[in-house]
PyMOL Python script that loads the backbone (N, CA, C, O; Angstrom):
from pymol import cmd

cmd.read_pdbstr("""\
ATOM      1  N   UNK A   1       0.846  -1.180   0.000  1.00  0.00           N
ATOM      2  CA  UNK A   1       0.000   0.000   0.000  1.00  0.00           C
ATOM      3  C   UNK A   1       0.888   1.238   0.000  1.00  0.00           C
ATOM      4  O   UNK A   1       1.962   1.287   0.598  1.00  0.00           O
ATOM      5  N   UNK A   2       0.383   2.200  -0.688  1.00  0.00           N
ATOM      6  CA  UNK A   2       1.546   3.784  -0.643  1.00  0.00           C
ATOM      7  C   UNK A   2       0.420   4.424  -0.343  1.00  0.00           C
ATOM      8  O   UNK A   2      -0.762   4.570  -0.656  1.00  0.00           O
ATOM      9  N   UNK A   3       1.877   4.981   0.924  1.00  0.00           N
ATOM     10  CA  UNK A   3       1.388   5.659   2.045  1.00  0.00           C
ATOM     11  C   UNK A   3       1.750   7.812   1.115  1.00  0.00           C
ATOM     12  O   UNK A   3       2.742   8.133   0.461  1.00  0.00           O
ATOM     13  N   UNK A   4       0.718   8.589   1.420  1.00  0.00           N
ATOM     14  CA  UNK A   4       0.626   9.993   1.046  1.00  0.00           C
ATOM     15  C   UNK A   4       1.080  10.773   2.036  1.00  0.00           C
ATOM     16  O   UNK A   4       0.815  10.424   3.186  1.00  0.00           O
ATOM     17  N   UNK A   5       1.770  11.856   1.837  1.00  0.00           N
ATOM     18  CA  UNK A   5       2.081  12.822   3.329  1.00  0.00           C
ATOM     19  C   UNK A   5       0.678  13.840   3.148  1.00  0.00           C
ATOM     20  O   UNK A   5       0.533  14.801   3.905  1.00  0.00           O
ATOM     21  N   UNK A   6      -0.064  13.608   2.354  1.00  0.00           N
ATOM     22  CA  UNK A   6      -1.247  14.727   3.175  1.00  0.00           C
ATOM     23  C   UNK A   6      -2.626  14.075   2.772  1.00  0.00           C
ATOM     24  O   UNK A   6      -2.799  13.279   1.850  1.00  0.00           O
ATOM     25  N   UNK A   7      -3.647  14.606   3.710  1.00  0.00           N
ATOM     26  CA  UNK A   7      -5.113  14.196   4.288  1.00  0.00           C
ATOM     27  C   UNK A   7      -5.479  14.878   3.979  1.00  0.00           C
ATOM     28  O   UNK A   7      -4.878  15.913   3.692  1.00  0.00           O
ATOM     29  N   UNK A   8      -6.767  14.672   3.853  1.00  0.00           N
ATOM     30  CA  UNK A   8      -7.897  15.435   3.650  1.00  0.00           C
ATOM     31  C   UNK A   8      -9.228  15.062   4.238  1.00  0.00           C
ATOM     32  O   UNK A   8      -9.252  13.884   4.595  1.00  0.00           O
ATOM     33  N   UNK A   9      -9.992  15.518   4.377  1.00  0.00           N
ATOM     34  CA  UNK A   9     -11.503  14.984   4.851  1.00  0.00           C
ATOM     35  C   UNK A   9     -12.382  15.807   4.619  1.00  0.00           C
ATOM     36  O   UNK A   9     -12.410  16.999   4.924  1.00  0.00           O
ATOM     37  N   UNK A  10     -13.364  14.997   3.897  1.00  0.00           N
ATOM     38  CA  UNK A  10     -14.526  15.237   2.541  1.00  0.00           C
ATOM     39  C   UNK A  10     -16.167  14.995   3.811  1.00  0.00           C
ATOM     40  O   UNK A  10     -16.208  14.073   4.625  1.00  0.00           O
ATOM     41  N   UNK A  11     -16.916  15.687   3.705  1.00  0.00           N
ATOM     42  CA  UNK A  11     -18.829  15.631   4.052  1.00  0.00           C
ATOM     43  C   UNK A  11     -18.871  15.181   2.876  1.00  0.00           C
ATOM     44  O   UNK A  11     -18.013  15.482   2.046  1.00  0.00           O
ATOM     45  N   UNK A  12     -20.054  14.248   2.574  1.00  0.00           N
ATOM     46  CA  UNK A  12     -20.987  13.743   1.581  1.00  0.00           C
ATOM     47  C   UNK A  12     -22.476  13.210   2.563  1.00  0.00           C
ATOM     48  O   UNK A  12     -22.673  12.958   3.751  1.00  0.00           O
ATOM     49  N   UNK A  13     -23.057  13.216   1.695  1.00  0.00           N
ATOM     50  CA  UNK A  13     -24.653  12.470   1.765  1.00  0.00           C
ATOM     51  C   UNK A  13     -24.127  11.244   2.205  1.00  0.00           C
ATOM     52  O   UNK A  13     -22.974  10.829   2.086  1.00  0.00           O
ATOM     53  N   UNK A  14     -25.196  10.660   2.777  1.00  0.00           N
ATOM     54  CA  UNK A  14     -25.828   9.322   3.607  1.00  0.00           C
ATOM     55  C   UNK A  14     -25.813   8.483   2.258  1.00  0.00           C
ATOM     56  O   UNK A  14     -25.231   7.408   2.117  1.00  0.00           O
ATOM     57  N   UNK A  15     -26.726   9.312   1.060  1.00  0.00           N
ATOM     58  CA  UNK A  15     -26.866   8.459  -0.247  1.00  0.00           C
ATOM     59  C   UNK A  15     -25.223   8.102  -1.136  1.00  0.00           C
ATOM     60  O   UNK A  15     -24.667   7.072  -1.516  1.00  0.00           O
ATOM     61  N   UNK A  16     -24.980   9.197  -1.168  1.00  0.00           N
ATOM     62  CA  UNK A  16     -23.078   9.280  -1.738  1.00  0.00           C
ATOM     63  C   UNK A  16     -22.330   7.564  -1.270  1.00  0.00           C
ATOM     64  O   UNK A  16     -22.081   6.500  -1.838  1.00  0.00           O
ATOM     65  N   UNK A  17     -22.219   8.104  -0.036  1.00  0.00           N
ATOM     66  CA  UNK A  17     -21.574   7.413   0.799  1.00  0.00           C
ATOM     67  C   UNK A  17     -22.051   5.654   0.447  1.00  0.00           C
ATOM     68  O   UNK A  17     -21.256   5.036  -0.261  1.00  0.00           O
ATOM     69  N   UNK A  18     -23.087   5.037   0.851  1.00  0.00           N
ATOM     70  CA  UNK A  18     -23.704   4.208   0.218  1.00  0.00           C
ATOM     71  C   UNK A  18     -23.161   3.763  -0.892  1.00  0.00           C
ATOM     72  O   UNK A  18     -22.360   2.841  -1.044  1.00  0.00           O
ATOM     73  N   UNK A  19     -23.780   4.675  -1.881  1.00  0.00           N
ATOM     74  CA  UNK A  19     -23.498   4.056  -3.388  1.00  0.00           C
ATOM     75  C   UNK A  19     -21.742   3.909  -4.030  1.00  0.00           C
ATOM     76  O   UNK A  19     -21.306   3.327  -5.023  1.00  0.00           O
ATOM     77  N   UNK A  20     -21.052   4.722  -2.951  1.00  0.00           N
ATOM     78  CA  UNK A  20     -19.505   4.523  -2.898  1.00  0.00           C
ATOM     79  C   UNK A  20     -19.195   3.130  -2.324  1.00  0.00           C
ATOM     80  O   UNK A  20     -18.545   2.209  -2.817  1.00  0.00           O
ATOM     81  N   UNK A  21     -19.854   3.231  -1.120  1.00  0.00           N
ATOM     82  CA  UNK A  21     -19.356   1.680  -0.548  1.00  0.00           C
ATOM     83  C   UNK A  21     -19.708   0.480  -1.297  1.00  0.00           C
ATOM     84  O   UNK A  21     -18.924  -0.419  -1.601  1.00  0.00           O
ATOM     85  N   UNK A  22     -21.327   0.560  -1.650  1.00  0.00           N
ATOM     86  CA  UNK A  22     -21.833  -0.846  -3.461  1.00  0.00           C
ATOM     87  C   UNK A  22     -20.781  -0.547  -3.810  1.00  0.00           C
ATOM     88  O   UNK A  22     -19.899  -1.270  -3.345  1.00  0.00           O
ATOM     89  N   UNK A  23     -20.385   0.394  -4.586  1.00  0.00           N
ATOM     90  CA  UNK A  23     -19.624   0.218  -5.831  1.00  0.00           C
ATOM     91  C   UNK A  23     -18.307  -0.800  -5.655  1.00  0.00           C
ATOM     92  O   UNK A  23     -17.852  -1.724  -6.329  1.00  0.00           O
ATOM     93  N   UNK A  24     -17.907  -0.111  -4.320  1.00  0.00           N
ATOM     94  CA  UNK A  24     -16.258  -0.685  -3.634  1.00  0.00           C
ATOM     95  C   UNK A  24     -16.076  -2.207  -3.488  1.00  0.00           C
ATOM     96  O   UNK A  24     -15.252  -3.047  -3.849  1.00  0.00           O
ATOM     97  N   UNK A  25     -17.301  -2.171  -2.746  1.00  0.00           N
ATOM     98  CA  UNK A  25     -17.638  -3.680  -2.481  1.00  0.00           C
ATOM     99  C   UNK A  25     -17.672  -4.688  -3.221  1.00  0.00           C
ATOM    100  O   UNK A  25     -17.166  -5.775  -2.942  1.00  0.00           O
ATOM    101  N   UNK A  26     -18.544  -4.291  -4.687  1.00  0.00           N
ATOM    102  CA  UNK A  26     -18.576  -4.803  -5.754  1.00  0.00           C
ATOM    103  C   UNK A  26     -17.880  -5.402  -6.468  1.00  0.00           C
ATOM    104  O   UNK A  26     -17.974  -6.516  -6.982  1.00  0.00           O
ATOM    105  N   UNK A  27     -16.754  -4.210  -6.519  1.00  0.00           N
ATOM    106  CA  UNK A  27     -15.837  -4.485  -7.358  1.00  0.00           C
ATOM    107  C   UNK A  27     -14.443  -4.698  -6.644  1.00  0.00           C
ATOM    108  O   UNK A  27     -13.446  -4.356  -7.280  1.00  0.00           O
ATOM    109  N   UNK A  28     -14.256  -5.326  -5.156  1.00  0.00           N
ATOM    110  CA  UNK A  28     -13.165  -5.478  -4.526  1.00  0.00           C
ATOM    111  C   UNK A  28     -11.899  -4.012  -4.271  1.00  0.00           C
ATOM    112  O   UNK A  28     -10.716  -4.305  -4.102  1.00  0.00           O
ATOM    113  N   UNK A  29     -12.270  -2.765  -4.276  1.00  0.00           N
ATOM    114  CA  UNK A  29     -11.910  -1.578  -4.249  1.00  0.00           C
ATOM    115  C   UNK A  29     -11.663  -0.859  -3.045  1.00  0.00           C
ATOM    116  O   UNK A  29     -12.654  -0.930  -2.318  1.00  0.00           O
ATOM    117  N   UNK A  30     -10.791  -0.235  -2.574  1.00  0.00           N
ATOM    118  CA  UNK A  30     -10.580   0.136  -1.266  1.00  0.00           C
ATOM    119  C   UNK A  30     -11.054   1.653  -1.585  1.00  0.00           C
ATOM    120  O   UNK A  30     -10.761   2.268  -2.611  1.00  0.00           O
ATOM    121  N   UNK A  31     -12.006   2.241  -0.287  1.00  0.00           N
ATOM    122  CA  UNK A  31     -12.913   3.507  -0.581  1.00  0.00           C
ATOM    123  C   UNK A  31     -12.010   4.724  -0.598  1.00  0.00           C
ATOM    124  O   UNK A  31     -12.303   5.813  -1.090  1.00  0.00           O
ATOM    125  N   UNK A  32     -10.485   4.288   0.207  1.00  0.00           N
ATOM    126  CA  UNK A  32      -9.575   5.656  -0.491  1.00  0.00           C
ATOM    127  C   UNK A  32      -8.812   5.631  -1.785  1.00  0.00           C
ATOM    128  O   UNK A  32      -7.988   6.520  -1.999  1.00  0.00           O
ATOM    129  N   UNK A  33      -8.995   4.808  -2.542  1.00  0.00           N
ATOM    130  CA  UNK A  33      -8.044   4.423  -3.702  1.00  0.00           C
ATOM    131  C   UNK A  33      -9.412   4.815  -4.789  1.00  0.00           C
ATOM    132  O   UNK A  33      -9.190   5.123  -5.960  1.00  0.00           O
ATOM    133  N   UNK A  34     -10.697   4.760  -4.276  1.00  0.00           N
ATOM    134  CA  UNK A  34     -11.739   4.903  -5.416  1.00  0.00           C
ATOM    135  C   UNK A  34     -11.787   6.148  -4.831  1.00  0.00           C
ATOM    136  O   UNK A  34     -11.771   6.743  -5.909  1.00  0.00           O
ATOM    137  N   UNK A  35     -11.828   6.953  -4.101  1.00  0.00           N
ATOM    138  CA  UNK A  35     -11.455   8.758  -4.453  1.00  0.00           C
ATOM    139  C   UNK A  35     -10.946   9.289  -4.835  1.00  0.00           C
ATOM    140  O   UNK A  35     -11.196  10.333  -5.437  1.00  0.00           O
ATOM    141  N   UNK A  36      -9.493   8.490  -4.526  1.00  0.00           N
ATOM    142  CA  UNK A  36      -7.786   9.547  -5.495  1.00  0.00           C
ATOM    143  C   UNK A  36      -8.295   9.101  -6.925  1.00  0.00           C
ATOM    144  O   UNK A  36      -7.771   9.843  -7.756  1.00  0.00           O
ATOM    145  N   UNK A  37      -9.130   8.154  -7.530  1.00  0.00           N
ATOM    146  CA  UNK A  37      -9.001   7.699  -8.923  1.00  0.00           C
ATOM    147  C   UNK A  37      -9.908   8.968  -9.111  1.00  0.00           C
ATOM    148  O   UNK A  37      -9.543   9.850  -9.889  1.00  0.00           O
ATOM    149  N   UNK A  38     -11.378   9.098  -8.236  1.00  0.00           N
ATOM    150  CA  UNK A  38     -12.245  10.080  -8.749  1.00  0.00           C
ATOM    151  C   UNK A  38     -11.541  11.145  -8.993  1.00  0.00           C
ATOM    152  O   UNK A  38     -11.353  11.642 -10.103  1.00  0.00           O
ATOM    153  N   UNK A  39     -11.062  11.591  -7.779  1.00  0.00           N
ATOM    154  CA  UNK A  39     -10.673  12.974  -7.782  1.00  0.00           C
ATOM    155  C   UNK A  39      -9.307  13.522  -9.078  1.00  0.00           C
ATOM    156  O   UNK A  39      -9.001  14.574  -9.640  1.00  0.00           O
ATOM    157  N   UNK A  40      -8.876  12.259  -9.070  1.00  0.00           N
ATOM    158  CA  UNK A  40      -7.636  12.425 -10.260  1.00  0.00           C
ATOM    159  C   UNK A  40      -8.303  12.565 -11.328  1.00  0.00           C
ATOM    160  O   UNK A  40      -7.827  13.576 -11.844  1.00  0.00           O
ATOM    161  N   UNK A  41      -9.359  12.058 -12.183  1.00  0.00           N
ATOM    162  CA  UNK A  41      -9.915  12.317 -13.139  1.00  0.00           C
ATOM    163  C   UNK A  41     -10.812  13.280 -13.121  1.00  0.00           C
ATOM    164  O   UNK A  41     -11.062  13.773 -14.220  1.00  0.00           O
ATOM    165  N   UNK A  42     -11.387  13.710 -12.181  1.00  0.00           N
ATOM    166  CA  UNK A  42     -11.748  15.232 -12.042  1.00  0.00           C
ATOM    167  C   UNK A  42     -11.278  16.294 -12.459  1.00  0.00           C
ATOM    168  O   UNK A  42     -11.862  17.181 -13.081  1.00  0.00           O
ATOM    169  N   UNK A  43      -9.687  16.213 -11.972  1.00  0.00           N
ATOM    170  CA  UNK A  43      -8.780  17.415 -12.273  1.00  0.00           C
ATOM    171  C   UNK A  43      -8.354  16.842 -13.447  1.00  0.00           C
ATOM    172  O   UNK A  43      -8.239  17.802 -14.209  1.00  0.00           O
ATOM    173  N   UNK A  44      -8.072  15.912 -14.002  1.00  0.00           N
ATOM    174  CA  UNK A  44      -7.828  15.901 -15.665  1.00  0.00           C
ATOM    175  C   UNK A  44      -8.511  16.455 -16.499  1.00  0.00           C
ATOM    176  O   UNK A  44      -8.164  17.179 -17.432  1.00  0.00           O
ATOM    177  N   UNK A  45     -10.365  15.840 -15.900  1.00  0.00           N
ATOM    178  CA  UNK A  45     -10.898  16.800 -16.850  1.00  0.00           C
ATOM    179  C   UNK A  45     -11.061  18.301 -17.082  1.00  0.00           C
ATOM    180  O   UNK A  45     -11.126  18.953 -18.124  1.00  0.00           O
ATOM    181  N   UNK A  46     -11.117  18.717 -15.551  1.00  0.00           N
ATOM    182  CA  UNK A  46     -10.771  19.791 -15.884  1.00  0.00           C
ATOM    183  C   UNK A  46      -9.928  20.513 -16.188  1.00  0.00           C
ATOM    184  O   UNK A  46     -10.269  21.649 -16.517  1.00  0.00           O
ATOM    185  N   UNK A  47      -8.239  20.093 -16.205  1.00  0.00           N
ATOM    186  CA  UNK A  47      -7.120  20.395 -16.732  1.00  0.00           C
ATOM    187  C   UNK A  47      -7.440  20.750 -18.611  1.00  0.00           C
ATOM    188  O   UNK A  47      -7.116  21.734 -19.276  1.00  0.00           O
ATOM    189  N   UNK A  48      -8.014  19.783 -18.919  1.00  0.00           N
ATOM    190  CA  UNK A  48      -8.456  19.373 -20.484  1.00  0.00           C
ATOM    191  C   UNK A  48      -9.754  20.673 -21.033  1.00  0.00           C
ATOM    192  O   UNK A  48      -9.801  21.295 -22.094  1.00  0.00           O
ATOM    193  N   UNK A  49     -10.642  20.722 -19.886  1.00  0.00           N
ATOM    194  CA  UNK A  49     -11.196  22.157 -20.492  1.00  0.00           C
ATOM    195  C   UNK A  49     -11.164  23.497 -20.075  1.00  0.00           C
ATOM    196  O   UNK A  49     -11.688  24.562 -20.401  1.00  0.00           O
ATOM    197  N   UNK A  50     -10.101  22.934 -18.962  1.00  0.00           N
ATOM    198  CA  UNK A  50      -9.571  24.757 -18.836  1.00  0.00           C
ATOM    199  C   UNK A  50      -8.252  25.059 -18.932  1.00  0.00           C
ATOM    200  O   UNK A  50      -7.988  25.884 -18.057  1.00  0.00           O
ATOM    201  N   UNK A  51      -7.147  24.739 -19.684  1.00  0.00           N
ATOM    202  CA  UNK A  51      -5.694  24.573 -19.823  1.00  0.00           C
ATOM    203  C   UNK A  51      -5.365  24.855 -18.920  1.00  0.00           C
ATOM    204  O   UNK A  51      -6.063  25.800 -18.550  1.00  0.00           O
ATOM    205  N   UNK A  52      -4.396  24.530 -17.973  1.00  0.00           N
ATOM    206  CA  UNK A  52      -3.757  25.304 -17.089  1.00  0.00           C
ATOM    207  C   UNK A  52      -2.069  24.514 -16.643  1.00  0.00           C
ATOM    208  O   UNK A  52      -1.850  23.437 -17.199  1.00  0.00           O
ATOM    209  N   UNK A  53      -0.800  25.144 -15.539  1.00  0.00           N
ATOM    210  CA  UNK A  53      -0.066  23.894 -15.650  1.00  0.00           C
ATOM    211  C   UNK A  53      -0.812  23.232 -14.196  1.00  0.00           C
ATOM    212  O   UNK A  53      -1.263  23.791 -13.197  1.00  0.00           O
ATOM    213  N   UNK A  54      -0.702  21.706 -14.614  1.00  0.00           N
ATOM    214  CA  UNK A  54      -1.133  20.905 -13.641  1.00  0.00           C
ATOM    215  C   UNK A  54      -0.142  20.165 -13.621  1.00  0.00           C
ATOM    216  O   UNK A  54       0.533  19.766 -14.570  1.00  0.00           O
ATOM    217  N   UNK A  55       0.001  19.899 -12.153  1.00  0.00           N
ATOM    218  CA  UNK A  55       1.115  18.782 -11.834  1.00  0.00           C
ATOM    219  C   UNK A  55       1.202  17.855 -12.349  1.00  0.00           C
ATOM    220  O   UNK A  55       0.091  17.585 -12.806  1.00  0.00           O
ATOM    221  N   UNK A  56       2.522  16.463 -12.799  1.00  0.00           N
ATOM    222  CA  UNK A  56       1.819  15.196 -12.457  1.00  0.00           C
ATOM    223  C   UNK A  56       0.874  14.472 -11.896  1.00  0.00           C
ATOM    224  O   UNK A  56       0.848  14.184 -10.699  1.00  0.00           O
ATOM    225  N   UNK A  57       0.048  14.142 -12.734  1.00  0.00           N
ATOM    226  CA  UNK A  57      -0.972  13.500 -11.373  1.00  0.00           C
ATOM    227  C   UNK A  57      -0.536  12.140 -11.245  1.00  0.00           C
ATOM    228  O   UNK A  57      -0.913  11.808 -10.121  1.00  0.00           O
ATOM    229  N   UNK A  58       0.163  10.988 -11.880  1.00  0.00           N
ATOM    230  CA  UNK A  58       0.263   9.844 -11.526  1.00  0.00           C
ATOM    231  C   UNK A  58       1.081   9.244 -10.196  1.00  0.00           C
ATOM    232  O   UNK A  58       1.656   8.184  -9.946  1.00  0.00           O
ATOM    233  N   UNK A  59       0.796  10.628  -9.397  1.00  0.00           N
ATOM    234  CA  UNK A  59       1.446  10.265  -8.269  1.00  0.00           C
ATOM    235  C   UNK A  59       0.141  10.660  -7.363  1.00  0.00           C
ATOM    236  O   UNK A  59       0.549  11.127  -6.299  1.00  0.00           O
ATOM    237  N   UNK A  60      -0.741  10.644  -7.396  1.00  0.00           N
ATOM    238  CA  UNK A  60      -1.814  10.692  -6.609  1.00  0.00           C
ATOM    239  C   UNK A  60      -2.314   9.432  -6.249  1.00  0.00           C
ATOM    240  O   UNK A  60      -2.484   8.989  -5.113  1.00  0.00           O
ATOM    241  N   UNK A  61      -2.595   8.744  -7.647  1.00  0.00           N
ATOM    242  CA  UNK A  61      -2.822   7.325  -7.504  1.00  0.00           C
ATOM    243  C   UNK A  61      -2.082   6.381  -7.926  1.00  0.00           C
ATOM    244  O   UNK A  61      -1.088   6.663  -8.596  1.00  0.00           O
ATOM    245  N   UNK A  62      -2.475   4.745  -7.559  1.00  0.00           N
ATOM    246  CA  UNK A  62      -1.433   3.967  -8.544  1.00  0.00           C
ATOM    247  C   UNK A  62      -2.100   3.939  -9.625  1.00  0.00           C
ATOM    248  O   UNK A  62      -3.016   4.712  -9.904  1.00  0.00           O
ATOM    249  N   UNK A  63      -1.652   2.972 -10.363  1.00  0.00           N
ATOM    250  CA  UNK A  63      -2.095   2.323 -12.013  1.00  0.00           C
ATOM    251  C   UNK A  63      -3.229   1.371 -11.748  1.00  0.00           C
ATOM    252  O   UNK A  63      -3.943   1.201 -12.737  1.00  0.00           O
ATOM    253  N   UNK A  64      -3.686   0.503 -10.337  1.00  0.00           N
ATOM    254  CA  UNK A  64      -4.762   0.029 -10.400  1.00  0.00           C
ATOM    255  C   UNK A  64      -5.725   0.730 -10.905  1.00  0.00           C
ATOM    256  O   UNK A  64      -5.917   1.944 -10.982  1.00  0.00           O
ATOM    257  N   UNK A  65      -6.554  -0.566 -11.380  1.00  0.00           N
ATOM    258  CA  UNK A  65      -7.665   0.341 -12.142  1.00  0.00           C
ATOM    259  C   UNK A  65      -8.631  -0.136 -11.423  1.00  0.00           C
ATOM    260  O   UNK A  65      -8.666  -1.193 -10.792  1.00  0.00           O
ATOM    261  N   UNK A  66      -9.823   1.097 -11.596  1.00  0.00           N
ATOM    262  CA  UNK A  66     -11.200   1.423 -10.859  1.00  0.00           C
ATOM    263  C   UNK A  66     -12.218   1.314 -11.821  1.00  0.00           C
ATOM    264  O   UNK A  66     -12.199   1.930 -12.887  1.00  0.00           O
ATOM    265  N   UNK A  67     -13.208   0.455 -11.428  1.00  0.00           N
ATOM    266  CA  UNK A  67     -14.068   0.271 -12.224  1.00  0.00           C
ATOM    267  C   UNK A  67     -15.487   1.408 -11.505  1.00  0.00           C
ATOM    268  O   UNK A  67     -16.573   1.479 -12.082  1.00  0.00           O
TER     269      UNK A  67
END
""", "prot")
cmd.dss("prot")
cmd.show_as("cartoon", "prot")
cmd.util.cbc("prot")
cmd.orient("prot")
C-alpha cells in the first residue's frame, strides 16, 4: 500500500456514501483508492477544459484500475 504525506476529509450524503461503498464492495476496491481515482480524473478533466499547468498526477494514484 503507498502511504501519502497529506489528508484530507470530505462531508458527503448518507446516499453518496452508500453508493460509494456498493460500488467498492462490488468491485473489490478500497474507498480511499476509489477517491484519489475520482478525484484524479476530475482534475484531468478539468485540466483538459480549462488549460492550465497541472502537476503530475500519476502520483496521486497507482495504475490500479477502478471500475
Amino acid at each position: 500500500m503507498k502511504k501519502f504525506n497529506y489528508q484530507t476529509c470530505i462531508r458527503m450524503s448518507e446516499t453518496l456514501k452508500d453508493e460509494m461503498t456498493r460500488i467498492c464492495d462490488q468491485n473489490a476496491i478500497n474507498e480511499s483508492d476509489f477517491m484519489r481515482h475520482a478525484i484524479k480524473e476530475s482534475i484531468l478533466n478539468y485540466s483538459r477544459a480549462y488549460p492550465c499547468s497541472v502537476a503530475s498526477l500519476n502520483q496521486f494514484t497507482s495504475r490500479r484500475a477502478v471500475a
